[in-house]
C-alpha positions in Angstrom: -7.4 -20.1 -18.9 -3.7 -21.0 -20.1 -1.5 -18.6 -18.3 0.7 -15.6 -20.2 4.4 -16.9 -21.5 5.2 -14.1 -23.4 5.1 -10.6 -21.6 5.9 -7.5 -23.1 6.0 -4.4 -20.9 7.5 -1.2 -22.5 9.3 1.3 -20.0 11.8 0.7 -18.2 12.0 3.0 -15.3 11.0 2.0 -11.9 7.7 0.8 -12.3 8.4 -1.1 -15.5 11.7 -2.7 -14.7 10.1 -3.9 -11.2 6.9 -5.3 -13.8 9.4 -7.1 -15.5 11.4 -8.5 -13.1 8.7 -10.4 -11.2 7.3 -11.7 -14.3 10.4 -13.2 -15.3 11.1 -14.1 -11.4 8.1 -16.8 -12.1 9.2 -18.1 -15.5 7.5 -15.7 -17.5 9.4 -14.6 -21.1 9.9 -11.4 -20.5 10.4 -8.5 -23.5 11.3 -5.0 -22.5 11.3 -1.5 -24.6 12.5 1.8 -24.4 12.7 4.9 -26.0 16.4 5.1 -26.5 19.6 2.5 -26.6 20.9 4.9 -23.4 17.6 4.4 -21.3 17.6 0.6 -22.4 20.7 0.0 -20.8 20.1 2.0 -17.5 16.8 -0.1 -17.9 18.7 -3.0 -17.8 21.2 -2.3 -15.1 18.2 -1.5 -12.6 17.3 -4.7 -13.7 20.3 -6.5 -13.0 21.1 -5.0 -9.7 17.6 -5.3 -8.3 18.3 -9.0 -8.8 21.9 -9.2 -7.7 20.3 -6.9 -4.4 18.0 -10.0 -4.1 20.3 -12.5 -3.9 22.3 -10.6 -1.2 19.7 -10.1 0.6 18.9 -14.3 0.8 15.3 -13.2 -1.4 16.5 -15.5 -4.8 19.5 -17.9 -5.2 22.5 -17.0 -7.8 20.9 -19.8 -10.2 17.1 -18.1 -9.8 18.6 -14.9 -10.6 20.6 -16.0 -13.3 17.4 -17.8 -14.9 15.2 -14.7 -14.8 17.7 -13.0 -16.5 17.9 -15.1 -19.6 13.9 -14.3 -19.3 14.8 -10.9 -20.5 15.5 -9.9 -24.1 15.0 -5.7 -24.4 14.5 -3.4 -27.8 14.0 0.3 -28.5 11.5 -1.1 -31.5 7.9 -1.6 -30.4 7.7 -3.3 -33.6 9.3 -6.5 -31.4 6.3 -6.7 -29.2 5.0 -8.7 -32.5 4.4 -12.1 -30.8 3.5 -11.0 -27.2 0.0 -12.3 -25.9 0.1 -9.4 -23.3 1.8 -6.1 -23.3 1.7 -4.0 -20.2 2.9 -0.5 -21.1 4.8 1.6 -18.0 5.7 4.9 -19.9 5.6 8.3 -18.3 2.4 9.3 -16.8 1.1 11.2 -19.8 -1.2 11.0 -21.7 -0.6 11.8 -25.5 2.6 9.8 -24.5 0.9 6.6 -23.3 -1.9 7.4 -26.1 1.1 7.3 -28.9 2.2 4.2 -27.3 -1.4 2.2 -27.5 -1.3 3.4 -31.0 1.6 1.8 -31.8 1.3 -1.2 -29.7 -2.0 -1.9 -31.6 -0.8 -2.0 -35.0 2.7 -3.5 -33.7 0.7 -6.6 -32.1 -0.1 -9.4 -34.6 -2.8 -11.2 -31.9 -5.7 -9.5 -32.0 -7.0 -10.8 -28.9 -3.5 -9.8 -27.0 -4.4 -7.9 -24.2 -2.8 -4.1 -23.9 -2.7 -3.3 -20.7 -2.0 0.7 -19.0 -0.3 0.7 -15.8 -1.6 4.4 -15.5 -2.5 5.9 -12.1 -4.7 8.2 -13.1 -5.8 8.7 -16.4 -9.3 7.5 -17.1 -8.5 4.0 -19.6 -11.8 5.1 -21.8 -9.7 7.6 -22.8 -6.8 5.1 -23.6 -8.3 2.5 -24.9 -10.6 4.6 -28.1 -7.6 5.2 -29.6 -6.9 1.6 -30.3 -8.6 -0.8 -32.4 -9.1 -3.5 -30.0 -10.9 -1.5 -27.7 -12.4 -4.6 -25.8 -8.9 -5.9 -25.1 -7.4 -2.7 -23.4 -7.3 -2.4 -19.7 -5.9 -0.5 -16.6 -3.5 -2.8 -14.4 -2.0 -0.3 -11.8 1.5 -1.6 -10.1 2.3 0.0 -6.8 6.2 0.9 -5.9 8.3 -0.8 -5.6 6.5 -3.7 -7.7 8.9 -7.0 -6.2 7.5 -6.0 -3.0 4.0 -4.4 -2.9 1.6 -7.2 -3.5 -2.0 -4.9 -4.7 -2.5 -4.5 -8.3 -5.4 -2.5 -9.3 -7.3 -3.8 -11.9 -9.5 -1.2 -13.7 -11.9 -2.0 -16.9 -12.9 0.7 -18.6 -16.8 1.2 -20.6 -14.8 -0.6 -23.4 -13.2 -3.6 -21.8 -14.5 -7.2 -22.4 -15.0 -9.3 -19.8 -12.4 -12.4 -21.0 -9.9 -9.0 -20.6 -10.8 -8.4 -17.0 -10.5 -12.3 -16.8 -7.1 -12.6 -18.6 -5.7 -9.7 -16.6 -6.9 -11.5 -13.0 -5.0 -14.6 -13.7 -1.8 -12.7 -15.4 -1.7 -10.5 -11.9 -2.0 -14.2 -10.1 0.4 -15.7 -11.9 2.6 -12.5 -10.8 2.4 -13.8 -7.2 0.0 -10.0 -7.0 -3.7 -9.7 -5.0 -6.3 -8.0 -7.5 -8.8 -5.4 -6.9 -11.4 -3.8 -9.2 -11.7 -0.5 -9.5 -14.0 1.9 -11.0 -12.6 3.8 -14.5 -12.1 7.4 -12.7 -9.4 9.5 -12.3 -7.1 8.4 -9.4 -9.6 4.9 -9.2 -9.3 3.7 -5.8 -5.8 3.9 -4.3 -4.7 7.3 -5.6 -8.4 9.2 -4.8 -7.6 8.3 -1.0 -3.9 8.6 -0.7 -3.3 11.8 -3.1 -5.5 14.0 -0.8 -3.5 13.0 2.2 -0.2 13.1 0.4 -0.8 16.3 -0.4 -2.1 18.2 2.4 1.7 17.3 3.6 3.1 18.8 1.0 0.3 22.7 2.1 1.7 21.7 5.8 5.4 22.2 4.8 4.7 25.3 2.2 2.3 27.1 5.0 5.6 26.6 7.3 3.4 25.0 9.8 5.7 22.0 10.1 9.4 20.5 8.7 8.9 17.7 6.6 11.3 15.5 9.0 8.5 15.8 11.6 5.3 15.4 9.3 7.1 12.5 7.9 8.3 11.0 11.6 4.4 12.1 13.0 2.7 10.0 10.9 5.3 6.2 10.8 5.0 6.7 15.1 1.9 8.2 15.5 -0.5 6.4 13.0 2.5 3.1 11.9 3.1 4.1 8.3 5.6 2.1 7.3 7.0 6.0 5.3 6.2 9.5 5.8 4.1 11.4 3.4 6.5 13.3 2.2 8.9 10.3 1.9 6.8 8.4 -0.3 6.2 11.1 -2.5 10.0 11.3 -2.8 10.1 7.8 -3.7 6.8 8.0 -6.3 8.8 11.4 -8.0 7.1 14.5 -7.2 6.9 14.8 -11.2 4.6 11.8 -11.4 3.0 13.0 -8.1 1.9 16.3 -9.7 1.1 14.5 -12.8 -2.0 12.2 -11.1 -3.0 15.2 -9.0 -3.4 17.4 -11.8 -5.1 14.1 -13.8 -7.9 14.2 -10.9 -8.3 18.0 -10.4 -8.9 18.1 -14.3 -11.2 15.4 -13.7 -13.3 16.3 -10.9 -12.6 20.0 -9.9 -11.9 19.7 -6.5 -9.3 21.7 -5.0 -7.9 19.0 -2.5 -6.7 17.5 -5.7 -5.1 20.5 -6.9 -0.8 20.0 -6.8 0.1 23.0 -4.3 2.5 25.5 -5.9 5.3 24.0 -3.6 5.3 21.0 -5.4 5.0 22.6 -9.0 7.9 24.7 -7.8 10.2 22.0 -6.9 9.4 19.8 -10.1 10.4 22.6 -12.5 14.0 23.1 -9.8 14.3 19.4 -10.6 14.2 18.3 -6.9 12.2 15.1 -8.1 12.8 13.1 -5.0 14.8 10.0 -4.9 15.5 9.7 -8.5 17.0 12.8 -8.7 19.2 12.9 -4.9 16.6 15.9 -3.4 13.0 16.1 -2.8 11.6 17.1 0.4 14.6 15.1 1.9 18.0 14.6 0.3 19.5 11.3 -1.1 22.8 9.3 -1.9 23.2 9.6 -5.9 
């Protein structure tokens, strides 16, 4: 199967600006969208210094860096995802708002067989993919944060999905230096329906007063060798997009482990979004 050269991925917030920087880390053409001029060129500054951190840190030489930026062209007009043979969309976690976006990919795309891929974490891709035409060619590829470093890509067909799609989407996540797993077209699909339970019985520890989330967090790296605290990762996810996939899998399955505690709804609507913002359940340099 000839590998992807042209990659569109549209969002460029964490999780799509890490997308396309390791695409265009191994030679991949790399075209990037957003909403607005302003969030394209925060989109491309997180670009930029993620690769300028890499070559600090001894990860990527100046040349290397300076070659997977010429990868990189950006837009705020889906209508330039025209030529792309695969289009991986990172928007927020929503889904009329990732709906919209499949809509307009579909009818932006001149391939028909170019794949459209969701990098939701929750959101069942049935319901994503029916609003397209190309059906058969949409499919759930789930990054994990940060993307440079986290190697597990989920890959998640839904009822719709053909099987050269599934096929396409191993070798693109390959190609991506990334390990693949399948997983089953349900809310939260494999990761998320084991780690959001846990994540947020943290969160019910810390509103029952039971314990400070410097301790939950430091319990759980010593005692059980996390690599981060509970409550840490969910500062680094953004408790927004946290209580986003937990309320995509309570509405799902009705379970009330799944249910976001009223702590966390509480701190989304202060703002306190975790890293991104300087203050979640711990506090951060701007």
């Amino acid at each position: 199967m000839d590998p992807v050269t042209r990659l569109g991925v549209v969002g460029c917030g964490l999780m799509g600006s890490g997308i396309a920087e390791v695409a265009a880390r191994v030679g991949i053409d790399v075209r990037v969208a957003e909403a607005t001029p302003d969030a394209l060129e925060a989109g491309r500054r997180r670009l930029t210094a993620s690769l300028d951190r890499g070559v600090r840190r001894g990860k990527l030489g100046e040349e290397q860096r300076d070659q997977a930026l010429a990868r990189l062209s950006f837009t705020h007009d889906l209508s330039d995802m025209a030529d792309r043979q695969f289009v991986i969309e990172a928007v927020a976690e929503n889904r009329d708002i990732k709906a919209d976006v499949l809509r307009t990919l579909d009818k932006a795309v001149e391939d028909p067989a170019a794949v459209l891929a969701t990098n939701t974490s929750s959101i069942p891709v049935v319901d994503l993919a029916v609003v397209t035409e190309r059906p058969a060619q949409v499919i759930g590829m789930h990054f994990f944060n940060p993307v440079p470093v986290q190697r597990l890509v989920e890959l998640i067909p839904a009822l719709t999905t053909g099987a050269d799609t599934v096929r396409r989407t191993r070798g693109l996540a390959e190609q991506l230096g990334k390990q693949a797993i399948q997983a089953p077209d349900r809310s939260g699909f494999v990761v998320n329906a084991l780690l959001v339970p846990y994540l947020l019985s943290a969160v019910r520890m810390v509103e029952s007063g039971a314990a400070r989330p410097e301790d939950i967090d430091r319990g759980m790296e010593l005692g059980c060798a996390h690599p981060m605290g509970p409550l840490r990762l969910l500062d680094l996810i953004g408790l927004d997009t946290a209580q986003s996939v937990a309320e995509s899998m309570y509405e799902e399955f009705k379970e009330p482990l799944y249910a976001p505690p009223a702590l966390l709804r509480r701190m989304v609507a202060a703002g306190h979004l975790g890293r991104k913002s300087g203050r979640g359940f711990h506090t951060y340099d701007a």
